[in-house]
Kinemage of the C-alpha trace (Angstrom):
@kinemage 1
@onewidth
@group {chain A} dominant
@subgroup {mainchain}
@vectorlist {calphas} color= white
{ca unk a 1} P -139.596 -114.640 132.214
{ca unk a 2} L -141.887 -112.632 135.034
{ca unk a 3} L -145.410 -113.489 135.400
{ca unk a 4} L -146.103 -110.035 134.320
{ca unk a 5} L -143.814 -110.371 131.465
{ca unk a 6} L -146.172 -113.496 130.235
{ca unk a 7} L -149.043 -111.605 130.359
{ca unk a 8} L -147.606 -108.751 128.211
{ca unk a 9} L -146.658 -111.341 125.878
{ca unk a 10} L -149.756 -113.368 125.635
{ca unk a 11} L -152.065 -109.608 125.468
{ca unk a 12} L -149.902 -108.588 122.905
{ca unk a 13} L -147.521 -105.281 122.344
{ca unk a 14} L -149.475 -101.631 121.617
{ca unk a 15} L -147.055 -99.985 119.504
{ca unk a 16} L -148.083 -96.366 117.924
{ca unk a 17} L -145.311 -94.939 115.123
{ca unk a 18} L -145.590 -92.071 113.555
{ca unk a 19} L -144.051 -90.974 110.508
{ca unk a 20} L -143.371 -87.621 109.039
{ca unk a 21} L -141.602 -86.671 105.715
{ca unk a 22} L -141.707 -84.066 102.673
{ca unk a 23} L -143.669 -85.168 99.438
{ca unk a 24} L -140.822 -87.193 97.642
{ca unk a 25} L -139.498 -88.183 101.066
{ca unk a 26} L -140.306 -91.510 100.558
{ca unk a 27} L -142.527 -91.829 103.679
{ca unk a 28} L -145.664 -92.845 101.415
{ca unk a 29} L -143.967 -96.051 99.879
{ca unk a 30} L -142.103 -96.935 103.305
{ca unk a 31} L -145.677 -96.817 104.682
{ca unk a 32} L -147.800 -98.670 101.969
{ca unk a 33} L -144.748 -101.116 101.917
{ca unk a 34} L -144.642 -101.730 105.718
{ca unk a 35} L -148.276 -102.629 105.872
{ca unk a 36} L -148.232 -104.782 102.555
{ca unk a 37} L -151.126 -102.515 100.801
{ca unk a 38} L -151.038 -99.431 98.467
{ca unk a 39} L -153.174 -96.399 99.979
{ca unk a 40} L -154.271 -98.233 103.115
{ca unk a 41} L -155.136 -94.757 104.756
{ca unk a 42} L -157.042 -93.256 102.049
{ca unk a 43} L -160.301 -93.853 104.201
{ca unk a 44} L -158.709 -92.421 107.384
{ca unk a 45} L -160.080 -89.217 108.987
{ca unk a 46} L -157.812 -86.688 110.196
{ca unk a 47} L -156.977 -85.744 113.616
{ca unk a 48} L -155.576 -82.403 113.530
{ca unk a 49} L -155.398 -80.189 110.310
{ca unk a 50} L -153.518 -76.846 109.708
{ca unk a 51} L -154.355 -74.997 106.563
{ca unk a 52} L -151.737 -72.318 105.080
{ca unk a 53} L -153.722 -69.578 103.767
{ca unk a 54} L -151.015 -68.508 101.704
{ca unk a 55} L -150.656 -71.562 99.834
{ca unk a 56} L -153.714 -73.491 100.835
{ca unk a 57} L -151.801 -76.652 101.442
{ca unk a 58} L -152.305 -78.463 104.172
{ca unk a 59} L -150.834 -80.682 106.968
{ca unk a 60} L -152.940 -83.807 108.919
{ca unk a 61} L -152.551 -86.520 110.935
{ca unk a 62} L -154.168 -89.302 110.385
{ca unk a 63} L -154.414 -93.136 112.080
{ca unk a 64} L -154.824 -96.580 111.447
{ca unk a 65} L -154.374 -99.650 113.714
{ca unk a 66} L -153.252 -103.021 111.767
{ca unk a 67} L -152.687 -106.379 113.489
{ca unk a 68} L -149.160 -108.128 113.058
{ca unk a 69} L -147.020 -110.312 114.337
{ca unk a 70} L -143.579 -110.628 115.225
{ca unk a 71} L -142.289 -113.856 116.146
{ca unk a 72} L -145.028 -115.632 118.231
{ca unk a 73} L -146.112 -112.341 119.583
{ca unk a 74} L -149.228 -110.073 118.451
{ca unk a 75} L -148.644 -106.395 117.821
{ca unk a 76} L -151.225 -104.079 117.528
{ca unk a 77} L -149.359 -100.811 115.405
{ca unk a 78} L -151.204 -98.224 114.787
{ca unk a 79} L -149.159 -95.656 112.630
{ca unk a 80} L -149.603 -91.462 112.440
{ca unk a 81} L -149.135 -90.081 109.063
{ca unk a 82} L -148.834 -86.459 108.217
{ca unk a 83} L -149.502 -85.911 104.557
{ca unk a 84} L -148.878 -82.373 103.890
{ca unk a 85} L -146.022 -81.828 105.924
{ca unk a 86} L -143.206 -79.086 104.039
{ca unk a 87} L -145.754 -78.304 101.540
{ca unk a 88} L -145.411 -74.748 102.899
{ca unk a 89} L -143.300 -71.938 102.325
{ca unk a 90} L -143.717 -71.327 106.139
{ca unk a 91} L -144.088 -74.843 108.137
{ca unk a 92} L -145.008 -73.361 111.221
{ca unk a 93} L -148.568 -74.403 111.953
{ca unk a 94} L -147.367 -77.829 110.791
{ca unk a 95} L -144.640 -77.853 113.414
{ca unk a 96} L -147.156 -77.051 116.248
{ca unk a 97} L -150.105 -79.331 114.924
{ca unk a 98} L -147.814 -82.180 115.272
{ca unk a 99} L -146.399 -81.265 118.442
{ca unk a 100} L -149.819 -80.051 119.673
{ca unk a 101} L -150.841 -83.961 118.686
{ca unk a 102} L -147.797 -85.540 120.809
{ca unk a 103} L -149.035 -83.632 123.989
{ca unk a 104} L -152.736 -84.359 123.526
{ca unk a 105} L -152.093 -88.248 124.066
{ca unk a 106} L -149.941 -87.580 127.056
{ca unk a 107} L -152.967 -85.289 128.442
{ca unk a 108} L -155.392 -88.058 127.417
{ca unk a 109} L -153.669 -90.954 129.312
{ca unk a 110} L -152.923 -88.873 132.178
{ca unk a 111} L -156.381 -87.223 132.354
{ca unk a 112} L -157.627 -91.409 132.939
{ca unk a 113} L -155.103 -92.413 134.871
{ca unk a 114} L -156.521 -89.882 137.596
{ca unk a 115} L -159.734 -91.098 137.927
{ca unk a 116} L -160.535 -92.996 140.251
{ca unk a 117} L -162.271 -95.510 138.475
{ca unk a 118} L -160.270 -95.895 135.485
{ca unk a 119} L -161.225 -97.702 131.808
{ca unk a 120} L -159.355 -101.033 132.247
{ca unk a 121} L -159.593 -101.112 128.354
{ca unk a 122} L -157.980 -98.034 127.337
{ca unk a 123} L -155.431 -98.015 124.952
{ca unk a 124} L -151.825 -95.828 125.003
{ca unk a 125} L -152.331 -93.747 122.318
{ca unk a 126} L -149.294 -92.176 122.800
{ca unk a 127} L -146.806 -92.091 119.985
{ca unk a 128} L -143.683 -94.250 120.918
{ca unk a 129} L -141.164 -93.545 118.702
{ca unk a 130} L -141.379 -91.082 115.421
{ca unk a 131} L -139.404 -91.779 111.672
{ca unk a 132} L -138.479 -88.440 110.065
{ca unk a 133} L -137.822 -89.114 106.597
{ca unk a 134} L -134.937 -87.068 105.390
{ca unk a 135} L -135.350 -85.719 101.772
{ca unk a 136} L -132.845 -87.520 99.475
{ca unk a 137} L -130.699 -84.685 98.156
{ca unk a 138} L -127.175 -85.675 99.138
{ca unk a 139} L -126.370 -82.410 100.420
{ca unk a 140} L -126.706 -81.292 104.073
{ca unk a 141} L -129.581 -80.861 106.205
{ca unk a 142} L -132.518 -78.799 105.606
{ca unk a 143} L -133.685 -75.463 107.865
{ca unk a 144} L -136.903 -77.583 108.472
{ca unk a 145} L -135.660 -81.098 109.086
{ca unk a 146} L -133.284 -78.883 111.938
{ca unk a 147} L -136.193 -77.242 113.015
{ca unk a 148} L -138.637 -80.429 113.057
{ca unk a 149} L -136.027 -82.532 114.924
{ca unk a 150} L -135.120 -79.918 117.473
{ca unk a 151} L -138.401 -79.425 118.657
{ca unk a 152} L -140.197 -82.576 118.763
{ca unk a 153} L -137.278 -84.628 119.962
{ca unk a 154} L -138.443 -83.542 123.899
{ca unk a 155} L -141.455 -85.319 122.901
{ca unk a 156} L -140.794 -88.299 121.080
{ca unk a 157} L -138.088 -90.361 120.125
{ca unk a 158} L -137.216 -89.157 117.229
{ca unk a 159} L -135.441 -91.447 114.861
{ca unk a 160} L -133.782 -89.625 111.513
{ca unk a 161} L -134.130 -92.100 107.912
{ca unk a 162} L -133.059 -91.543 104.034
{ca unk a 163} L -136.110 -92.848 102.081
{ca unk a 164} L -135.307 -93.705 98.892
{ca unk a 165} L -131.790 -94.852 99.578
{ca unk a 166} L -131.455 -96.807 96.184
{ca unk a 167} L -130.778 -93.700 94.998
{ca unk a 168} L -127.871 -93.285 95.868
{ca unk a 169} L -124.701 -95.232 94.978
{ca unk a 170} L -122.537 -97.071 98.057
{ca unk a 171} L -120.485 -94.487 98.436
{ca unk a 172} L -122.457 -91.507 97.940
{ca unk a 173} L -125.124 -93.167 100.569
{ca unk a 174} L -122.064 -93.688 103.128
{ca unk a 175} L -121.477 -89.355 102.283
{ca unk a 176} L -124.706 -88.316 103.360
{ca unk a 177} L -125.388 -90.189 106.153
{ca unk a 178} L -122.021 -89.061 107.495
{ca unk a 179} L -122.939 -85.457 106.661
{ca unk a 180} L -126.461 -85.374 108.309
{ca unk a 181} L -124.829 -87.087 111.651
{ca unk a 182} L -122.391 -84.353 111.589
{ca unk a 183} L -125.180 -81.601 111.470
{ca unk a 184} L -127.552 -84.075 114.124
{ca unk a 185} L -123.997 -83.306 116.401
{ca unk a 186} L -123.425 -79.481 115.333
{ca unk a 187} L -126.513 -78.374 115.553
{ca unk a 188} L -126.725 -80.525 118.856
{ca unk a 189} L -130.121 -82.694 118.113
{ca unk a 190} L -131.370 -84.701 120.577
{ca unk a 191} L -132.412 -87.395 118.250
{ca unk a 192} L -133.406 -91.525 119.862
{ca unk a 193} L -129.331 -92.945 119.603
{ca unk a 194} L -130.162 -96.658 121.217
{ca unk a 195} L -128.647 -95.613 124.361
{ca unk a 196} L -127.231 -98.081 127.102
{ca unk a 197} L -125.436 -98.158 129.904
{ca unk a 198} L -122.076 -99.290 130.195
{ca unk a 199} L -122.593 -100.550 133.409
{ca unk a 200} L -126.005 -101.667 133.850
{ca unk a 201} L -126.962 -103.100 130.981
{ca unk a 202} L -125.977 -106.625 129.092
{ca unk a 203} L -123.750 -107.760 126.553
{ca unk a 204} L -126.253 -107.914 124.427
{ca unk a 205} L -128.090 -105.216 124.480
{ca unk a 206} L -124.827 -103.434 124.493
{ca unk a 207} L -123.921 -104.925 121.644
{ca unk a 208} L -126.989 -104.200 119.452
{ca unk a 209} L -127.310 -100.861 120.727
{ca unk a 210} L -124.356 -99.804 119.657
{ca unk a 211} L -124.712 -101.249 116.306
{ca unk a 212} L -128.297 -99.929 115.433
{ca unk a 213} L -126.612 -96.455 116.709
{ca unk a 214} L -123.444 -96.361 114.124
{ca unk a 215} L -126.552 -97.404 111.365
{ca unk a 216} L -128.214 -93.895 111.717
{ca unk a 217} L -129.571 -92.571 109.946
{ca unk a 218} L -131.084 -95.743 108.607
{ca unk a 219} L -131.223 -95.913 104.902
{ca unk a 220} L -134.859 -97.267 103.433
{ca unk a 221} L -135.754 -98.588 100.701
{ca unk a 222} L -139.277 -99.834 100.086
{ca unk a 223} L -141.468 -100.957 96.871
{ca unk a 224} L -144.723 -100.435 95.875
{ca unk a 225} L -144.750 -103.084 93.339
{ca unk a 226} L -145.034 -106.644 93.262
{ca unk a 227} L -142.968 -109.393 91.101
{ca unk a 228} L -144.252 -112.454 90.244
{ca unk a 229} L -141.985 -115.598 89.238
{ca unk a 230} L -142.958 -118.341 87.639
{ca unk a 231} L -141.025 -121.806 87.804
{ca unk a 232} L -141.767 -123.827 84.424
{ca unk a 233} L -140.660 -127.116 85.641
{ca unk a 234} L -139.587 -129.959 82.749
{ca unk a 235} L -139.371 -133.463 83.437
{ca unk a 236} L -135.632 -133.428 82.952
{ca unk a 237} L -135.998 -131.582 86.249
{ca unk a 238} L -136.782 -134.634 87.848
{ca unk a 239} L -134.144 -137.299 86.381
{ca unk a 240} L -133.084 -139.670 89.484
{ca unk a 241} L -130.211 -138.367 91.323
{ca unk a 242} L -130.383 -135.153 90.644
{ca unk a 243} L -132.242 -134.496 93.915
């Protein structure tokens, strides 16, 4: 491991996700469920809003930064949600607020990295990879999750999930996915496929590149709830030998 490498690692990992789905996508619960708490960015202020006169629904972004770990490592992820997004009959201000959001963290970043004395403390705000939640209908994909794809992919990595994928039986689940990859190819979308190089790269990274790649889109399932079990142990439980 580098000496810069060891640094990284003992600082931590910065990792900013945004996530973008329908209502009934299932982004909500994947969210709530990834950071272990039910409405964790009720208190959140948003970022960017578009309002729809037409419909007066709207589309936000909003943050919040959460400390994990993974491993021995500390990760600081900080995760974009856009409630409101396809609430419209016409999506288009919610396509440019979120791309107009992407840009403004590369301006940011770039605006302090020309300084010349720059904030040793500043944070990347930029997003690094973005979860599109595909709505769960089993059919093909949708005019707007072609559209979303298509033009925020030259931004982000753009990474293409079926929320609610208990919904769907084994087979059914195996149907769809193969159906939206064969739009993500026709309609040529240049979604994040865990690309490597032949070449160049490893075994292993080869090897788990390719199979994250033939697992898109990845099917999600996440909870809200929690189950409790309790163990009523008996002294019969104990008997010697049965250890």
């Amino acid at each position: 491991m580098t000496v810069r490498r060891t640094k990284a690692v003992k600082k931590g990992i910065q990792f900013n996700l945004m996530v973008v789905g329908a209502s009934g996508s299932g982004r909500t619960t994947f969210i709530n469920t990834l950071v272990e708490r039910k409405g964790w960015m009720n208190h959140t202020v948003p970022i960017e809003a578009a309002v729809a006169h037409e419909t007066r629904a709207f589309l936000e972004v909003t943050t919040d930064t959460i400390e994990i770990e993974q491993g021995s490592i500390p990760v600081r992820l900080t995760i974009c949600d856009t409630p409101g997004f396809g609430d419209n009959i016409d999506n288009e201000s919610s396509f440019s607020i979120i791309s107009n959001y992407l840009e403004k963290q590369y301006e940011e970043l770039l605006a302090e990295e020309s300084r010349i004395k720059r904030n040793a403390r500043l944070e990347d705000s930029r997003v690094h990879a973005l979860l599109y939640f595909i709505t769960p209908t089993g059919h093909n994909l949708r005019e707007i999750d072609i559209q979303l794809m298509k033009r925020l992919s030259p931004r982000v990595n753009v990474i293409p999930v079926i929320g609610k994928a208990d919904s769907f039986t084994p087979n059914e689940l195996k149907e769809f996915k193969e159906r939206v990859m064969q739009d993500i190819e026709h309609y040529e979308i240049p979604i994040y496929n865990f690309p490597f190089d032949a070449e160049d790269d490893d075994e292993e990274v080869i090897a788990q590149n390719s199979e994250l790649r033939a697992l898109l889109p990845f099917a999600i399932v996440g909870s809200e709830e929690e189950i409790e079990v309790v163990v009523i142990w008996s002294e019969h439980d104990n008997i010697p030998g049965n250890d």
